[in-house]
C-alpha positions in Angstrom: 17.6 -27.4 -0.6 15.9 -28.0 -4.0 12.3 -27.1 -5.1 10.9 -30.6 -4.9 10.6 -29.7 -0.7 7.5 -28.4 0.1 8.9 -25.7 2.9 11.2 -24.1 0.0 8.4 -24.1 -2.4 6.1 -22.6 0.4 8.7 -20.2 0.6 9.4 -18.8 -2.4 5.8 -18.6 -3.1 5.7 -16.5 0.6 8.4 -14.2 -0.8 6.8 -13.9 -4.2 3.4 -12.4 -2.5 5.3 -10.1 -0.3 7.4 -8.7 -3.3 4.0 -8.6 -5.4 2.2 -6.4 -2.3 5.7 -4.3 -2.3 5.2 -4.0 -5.7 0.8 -3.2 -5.1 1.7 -0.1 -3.2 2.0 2.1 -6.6 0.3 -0.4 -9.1 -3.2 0.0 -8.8 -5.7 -3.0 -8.6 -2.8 -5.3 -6.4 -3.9 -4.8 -3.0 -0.6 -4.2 -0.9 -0.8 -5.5 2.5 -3.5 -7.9 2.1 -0.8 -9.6 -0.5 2.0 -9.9 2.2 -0.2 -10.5 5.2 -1.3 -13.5 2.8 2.2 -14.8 1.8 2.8 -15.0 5.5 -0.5 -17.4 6.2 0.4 -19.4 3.7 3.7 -19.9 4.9 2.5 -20.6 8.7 -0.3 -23.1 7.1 1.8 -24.8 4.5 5.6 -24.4 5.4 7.5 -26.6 7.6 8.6 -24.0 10.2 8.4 -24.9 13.7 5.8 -23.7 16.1 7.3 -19.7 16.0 5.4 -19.6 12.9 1.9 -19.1 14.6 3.4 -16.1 16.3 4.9 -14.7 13.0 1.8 -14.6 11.8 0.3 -13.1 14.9 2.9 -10.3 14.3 2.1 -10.3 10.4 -1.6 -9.6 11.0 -0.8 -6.6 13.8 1.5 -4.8 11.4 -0.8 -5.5 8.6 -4.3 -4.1 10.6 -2.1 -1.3 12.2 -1.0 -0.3 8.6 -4.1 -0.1 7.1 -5.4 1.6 10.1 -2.6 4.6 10.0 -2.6 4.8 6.1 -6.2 6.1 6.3 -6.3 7.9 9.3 -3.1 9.9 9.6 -3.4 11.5 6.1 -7.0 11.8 6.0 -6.7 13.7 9.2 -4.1 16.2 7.5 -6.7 16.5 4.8 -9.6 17.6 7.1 -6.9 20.4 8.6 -6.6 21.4 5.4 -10.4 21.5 4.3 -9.3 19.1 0.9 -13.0 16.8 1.0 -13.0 13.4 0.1 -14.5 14.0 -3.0 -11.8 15.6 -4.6 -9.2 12.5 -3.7 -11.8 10.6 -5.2 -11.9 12.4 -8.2 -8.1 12.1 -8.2 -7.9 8.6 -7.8 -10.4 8.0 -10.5 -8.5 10.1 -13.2 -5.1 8.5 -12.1 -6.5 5.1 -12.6 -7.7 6.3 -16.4 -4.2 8.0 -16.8 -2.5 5.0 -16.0 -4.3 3.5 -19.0 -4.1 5.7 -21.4 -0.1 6.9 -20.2 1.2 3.7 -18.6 3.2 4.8 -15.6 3.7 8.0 -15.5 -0.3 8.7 -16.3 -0.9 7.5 -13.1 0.6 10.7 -11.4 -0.4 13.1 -13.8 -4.1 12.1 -13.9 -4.0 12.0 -10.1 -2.6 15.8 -9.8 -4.6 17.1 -12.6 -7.4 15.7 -11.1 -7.1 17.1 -7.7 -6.2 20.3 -9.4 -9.2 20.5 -11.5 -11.2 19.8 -8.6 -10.0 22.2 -6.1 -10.2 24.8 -8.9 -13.8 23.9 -9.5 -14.5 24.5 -5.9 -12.0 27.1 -4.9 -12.4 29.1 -8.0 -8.8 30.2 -8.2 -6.0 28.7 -9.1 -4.1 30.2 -6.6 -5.9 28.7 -3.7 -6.2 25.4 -5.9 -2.7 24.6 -5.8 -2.0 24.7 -2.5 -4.3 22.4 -1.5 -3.4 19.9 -4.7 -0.2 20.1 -2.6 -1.5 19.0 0.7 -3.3 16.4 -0.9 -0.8 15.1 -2.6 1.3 15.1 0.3 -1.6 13.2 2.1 -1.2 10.1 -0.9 2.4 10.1 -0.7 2.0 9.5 3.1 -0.3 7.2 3.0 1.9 5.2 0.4 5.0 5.5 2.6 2.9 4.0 5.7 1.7 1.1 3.5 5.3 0.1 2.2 6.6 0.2 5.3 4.4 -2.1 6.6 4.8 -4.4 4.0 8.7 -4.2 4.6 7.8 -4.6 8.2 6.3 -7.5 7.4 8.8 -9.3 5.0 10.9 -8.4 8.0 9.0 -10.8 10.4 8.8 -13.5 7.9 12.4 -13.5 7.2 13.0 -13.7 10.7 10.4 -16.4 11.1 12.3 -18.5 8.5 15.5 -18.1 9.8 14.9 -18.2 13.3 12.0 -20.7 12.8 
């Protein structure tokens, strides 16, 4: 097998995108499962696996639409339970994207926290009550992270099934 066939470069360019969309689930701006779900179609369009491919794909897109479907709505529902609105994991997410910038890495976390925080204590008025809920919602993130690598995984899973069985 060398690079000059157009299956292994297919291939490798397949595994690339799904390690990238692995990689998107805690690096903001790389979209996760669209990545994967797209290193799969390009494999079934362009690869020379047999006819299994189509249902690989089939199987790519379920996981992928089921994933995206269960990384909203689980945690968000948690959230409502909890009374944490939407505008606070807004504010979150917007000050965890600037603290990424400004502390690579690990700005990311602590402008996400501090955000919800400072939210929660603007509309709780007390600290007291404000953690708590910076808790639940940060639970809620960390859930909804989990769900989306684990799609992803799921569907590496299928594709490295599909090239070996394929």
């Amino acid at each position: 097998m060398s690079l000059t066939e157009t299956g292994t470069v297919v291939s490798v360019i397949t595994a690339l995108a799904i390690l990238a969309g692995l990689a998107g689930v805690v690096v903001p701006g790389l979209p996760a499962l669209p990545l994967c779900w797209g290193g799969v179609l390009v494999w079934a369009l362009f690869g020379d696996a047999g006819a299994g491919r189509w249902l690989v794909l089939a199987a790519a897109t379920a996981v992928a639409l089921g994933g995206t479907v269960v990384k909203y709505a689980w945690p968000g529902r948690n959230l409502k339970r909890a009374g944490v609105p939407t505008t606070t994991l807004l504010v979150g997410a917007l000050l965890g994207l600037v603290g990424f910038f400004v502390i690579p890495v690990v700005g990311l976390v602590i402008g996400f926290v501090g955000g919800i925080f400072l939210m929660e204590r603007l509309r709780l008025g007390d600290s007291g009550l404000a953690w708590p809920a910076t808790k639940r919602a940060v639970a809620a993130a960390g859930l909804s992270m989990l769900i989306e690598f684990l799609s992803g995984v799921m569907i590496g899973v299928l594709w490295l099934a599909g090239l070996v069985l394929t």
